[in-house]
Backbone as a ProteinNet text record, in pm:
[ID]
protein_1_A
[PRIMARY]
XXXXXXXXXXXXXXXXXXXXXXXXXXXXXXXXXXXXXXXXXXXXXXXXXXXXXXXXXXXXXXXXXXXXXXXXXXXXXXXXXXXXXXXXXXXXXXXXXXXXXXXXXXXXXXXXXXXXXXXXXXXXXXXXXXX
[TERTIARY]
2767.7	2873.9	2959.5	3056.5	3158.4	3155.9	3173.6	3156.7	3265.8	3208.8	3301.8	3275.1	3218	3177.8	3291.8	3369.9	3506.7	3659.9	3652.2	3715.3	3711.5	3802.7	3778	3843.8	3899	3941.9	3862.4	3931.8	3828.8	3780.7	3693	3634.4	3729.1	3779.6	3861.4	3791.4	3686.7	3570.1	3665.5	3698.5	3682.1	3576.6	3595.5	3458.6	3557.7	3531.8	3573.8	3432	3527.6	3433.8	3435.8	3320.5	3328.1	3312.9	3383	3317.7	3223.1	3118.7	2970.6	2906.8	2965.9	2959.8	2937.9	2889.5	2835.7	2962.6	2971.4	3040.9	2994.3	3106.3	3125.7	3163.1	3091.8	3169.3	3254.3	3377.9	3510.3	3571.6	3513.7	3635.4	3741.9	3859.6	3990.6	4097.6	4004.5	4081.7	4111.6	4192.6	4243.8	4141.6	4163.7	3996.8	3940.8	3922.3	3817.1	3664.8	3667.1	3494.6	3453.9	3356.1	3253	3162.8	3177.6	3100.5	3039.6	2883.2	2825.9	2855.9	2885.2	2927.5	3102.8	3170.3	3322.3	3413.7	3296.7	3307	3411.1	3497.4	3596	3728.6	3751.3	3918.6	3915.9	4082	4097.1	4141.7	4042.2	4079.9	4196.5	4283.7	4372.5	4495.8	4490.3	4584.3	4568	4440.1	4456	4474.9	4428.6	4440.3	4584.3	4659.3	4855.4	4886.3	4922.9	5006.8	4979.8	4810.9	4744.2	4718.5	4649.2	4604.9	4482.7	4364.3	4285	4274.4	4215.8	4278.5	4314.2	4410.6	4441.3	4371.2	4365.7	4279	4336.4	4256.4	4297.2	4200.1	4234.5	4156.5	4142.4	3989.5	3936	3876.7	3892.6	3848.4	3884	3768.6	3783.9	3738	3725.4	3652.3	3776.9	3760	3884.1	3840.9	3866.7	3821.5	3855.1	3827.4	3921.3	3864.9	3967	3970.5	3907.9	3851.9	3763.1	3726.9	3675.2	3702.9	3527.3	3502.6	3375.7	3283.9	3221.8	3139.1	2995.5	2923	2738.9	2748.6	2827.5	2753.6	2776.1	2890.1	2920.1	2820	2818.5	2722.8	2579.3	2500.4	2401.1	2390.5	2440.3	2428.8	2489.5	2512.6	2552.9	2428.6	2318.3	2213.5	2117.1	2048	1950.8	1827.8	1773.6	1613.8	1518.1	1457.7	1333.4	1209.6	1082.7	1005.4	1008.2	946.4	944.2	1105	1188.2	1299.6	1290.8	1372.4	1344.5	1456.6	1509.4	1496.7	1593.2	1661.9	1779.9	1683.6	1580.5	1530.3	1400.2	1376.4	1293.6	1381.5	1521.7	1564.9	1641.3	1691.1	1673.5	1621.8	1510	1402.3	1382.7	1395.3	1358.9	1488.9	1571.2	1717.6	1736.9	1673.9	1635.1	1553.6	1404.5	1296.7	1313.2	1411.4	1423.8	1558.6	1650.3	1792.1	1853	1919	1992.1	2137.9	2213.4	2323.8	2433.7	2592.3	2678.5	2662.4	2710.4	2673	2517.8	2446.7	2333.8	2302.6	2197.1	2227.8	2069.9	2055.5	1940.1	1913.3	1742.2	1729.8	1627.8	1668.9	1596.2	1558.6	1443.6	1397.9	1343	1369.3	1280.1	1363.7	1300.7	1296	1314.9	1410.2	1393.3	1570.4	1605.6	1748	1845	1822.4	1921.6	1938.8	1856.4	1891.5	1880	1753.5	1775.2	1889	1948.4	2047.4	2140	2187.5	2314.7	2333.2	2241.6	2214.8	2241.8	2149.5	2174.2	2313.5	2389.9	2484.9	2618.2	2585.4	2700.4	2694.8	2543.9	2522.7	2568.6	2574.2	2585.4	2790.4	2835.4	2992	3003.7	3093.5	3177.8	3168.5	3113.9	3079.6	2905.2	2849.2	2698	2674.7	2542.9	2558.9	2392.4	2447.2	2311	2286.7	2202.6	2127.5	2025.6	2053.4	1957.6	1893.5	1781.5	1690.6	1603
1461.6	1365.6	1374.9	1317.4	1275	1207.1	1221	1137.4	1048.3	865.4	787.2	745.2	832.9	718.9	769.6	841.4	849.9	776.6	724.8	617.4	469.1	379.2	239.7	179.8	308.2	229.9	242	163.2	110.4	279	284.7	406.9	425.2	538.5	564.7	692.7	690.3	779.5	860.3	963.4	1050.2	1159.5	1251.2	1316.9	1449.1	1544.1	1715.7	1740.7	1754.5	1817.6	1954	2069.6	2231.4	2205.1	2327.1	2342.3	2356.8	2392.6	2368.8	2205.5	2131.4	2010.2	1913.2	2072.6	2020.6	1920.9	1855.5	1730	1721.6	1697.3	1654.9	1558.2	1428.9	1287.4	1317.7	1291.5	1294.7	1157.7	1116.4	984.4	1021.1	960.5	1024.6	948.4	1019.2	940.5	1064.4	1054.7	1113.3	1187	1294.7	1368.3	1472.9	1543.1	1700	1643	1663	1658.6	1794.2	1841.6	1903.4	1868.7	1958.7	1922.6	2066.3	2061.2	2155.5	2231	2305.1	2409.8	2424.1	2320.2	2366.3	2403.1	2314.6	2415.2	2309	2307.5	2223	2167.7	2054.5	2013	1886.1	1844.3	1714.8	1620.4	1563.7	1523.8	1455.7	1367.9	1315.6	1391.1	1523.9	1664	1679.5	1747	1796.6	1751	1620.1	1544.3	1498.2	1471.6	1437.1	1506.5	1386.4	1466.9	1460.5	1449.8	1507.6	1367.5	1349.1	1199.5	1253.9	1172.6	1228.8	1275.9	1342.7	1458.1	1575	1603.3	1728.8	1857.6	1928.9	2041.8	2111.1	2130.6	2139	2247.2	2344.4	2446.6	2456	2455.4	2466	2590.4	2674.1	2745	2854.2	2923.3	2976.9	2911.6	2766.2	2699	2626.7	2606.2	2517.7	2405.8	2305.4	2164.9	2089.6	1991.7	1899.1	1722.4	1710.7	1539.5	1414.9	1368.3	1250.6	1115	998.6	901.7	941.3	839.4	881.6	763.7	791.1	661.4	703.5	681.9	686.9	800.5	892.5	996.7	1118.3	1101	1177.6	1202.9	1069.7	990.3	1062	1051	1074.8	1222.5	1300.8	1422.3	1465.2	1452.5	1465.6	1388.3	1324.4	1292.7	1384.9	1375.2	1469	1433.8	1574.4	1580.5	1578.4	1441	1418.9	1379.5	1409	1361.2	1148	1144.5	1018.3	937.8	971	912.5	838.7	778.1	637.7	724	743.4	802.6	691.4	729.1	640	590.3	605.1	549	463.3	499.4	386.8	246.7	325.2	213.7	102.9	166.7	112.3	-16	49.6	-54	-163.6	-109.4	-230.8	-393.3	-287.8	-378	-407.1	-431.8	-451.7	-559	-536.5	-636.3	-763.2	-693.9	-849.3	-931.3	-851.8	-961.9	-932.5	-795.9	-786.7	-789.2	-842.2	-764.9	-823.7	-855.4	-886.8	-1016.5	-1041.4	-1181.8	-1188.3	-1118.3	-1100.3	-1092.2	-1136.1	-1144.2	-1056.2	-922.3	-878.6	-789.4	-762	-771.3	-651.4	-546.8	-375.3	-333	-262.5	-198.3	-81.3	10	152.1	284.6	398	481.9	601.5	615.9	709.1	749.7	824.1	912.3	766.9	659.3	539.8	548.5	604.9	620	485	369.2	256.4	141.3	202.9	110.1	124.6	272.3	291.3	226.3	237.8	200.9	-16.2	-16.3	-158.2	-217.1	-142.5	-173.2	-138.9	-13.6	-64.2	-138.3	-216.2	-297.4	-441.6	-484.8	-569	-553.7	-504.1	-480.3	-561.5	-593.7	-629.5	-771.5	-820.6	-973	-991.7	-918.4	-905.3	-922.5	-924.4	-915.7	-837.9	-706	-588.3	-576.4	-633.8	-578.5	-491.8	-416.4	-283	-243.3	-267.3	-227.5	-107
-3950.6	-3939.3	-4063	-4046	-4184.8	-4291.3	-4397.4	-4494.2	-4539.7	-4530.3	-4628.1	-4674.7	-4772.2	-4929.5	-4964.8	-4973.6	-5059.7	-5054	-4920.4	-4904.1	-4851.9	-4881.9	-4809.8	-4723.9	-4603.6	-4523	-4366.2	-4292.9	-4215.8	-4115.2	-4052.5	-3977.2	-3868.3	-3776.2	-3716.8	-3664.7	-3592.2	-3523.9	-3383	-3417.4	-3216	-3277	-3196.7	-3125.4	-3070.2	-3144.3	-3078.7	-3046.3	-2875.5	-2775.7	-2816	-2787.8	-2735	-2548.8	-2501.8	-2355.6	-2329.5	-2412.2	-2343.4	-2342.4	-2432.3	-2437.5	-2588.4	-2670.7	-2767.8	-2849.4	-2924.6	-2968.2	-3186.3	-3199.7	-3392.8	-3397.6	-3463	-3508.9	-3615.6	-3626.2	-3735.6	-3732.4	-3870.6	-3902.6	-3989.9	-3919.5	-3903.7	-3999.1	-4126.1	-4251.2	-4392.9	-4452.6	-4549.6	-4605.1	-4662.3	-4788.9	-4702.5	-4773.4	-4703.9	-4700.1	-4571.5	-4533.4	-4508.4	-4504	-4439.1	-4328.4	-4178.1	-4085.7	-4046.4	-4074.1	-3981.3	-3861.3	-3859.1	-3756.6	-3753.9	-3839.7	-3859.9	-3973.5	-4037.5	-4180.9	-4236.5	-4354.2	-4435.9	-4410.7	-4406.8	-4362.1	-4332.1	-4388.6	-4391.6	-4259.1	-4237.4	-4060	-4047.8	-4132.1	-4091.4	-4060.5	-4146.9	-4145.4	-3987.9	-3979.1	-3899.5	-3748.6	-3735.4	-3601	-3627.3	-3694.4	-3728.6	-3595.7	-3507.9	-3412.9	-3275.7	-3300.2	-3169.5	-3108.7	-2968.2	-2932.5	-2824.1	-2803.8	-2711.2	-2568.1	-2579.5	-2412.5	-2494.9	-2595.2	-2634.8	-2716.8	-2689.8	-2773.5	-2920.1	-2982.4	-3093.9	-3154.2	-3268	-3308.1	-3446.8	-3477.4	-3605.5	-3617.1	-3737.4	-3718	-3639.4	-3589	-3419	-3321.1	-3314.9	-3245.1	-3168.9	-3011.8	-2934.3	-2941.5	-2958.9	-2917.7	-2854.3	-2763.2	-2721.9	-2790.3	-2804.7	-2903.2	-2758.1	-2796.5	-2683.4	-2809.5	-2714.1	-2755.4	-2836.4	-2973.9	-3000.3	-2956.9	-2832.7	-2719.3	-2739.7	-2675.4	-2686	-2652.9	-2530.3	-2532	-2576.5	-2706.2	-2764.3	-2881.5	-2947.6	-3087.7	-3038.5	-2920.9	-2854.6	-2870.7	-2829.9	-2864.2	-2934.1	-3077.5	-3231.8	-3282.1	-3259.9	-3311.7	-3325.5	-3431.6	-3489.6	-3430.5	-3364.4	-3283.4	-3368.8	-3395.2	-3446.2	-3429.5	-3452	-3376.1	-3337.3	-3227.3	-3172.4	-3171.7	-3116.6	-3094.2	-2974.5	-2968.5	-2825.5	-2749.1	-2634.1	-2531.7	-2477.2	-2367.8	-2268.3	-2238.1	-2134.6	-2040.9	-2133.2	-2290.7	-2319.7	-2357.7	-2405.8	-2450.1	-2306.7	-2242.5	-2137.6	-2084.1	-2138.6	-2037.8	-2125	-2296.8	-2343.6	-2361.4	-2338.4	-2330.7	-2208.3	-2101.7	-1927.7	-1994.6	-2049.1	-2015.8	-2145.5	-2239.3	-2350.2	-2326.9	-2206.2	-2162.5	-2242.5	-2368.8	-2423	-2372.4	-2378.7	-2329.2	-2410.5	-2377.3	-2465.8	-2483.4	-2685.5	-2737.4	-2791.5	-2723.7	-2818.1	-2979.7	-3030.3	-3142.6	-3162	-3279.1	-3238.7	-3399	-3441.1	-3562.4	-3502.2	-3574	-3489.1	-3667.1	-3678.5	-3776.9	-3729.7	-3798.3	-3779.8	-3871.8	-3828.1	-3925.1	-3851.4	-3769.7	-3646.2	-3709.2	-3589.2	-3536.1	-3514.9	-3536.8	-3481.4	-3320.6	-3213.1	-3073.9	-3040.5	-3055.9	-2993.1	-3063.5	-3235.5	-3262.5	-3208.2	-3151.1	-3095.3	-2972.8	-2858.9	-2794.9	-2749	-2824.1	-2890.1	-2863.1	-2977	-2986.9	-2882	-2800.1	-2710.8	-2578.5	-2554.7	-2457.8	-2565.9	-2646	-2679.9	-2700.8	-2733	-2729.6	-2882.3	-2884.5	-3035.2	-3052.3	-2903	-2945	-2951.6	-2998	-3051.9	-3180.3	-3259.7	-3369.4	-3414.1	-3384.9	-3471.4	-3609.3	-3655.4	-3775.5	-3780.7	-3840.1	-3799.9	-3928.7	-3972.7	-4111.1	-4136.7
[MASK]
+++++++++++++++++++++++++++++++++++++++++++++++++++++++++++++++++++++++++++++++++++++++++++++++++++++++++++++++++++++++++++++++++++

């Protein structure tokens, strides 16, 4: 993913798709980042211009610009052992009534799959703390 410890403004997340599907989180703010597999450049340069739907090329790589949603974030997550799974988290946000407005206090030490999760059943009127 991208780095903002170098700046303070607010996050501005899309998501370059490849055609096979694979996906890069880029927050779309001023400063050279580094992202695994695209190597160096300043995202606000380079997205100037563009809006999602359009393709765009890093590198030798084509991309197309998409909104950055779960199932982009989801597969840009790192495979580690014991990660919670759609269908565990699922179930556990099925059997405890999570949903929007929830207010919910998650700890663990994993890939973040059940915070993400979490958080877009709960929407912007929730409130995740995640430890």
């Amino acid at each position: 993913m991208s780095g903002t410890e170098a700046t303070n403004e607010a996050p501005n997340w899309v998501a370059l798709r490849e055609d096979d599907g694979r996906a890069y989180l880029v927050n779309n703010v001023p400063g050279e980042v580094k992202i695994k597999g695209l190597g160096r450049f300043d995202p606000s340069t380079l997205l100037e211009g563009f809006s999602l739907g359009d393709r765009i090329t890093v590198g030798q790589k084509s991309l197309t610009i998409v909104e950055a949603a779960l199932p982009e974030a989801r597969r840009n997550m790192n495979r580690r052992a014991q990660t919670i799974g759609i269908k565990d988290s699922g179930f556990l946000i099925s059997w405890m009534g999570i949903g929007a407005g929830s207010r919910v206090l998650e700890g663990g030490h994993g890939s973040a799959g059940l915070a993400m999760n979490l958080a877009n059943v709960m929407s912007s009127e929730g409130c995740l703390i995640s430890v």
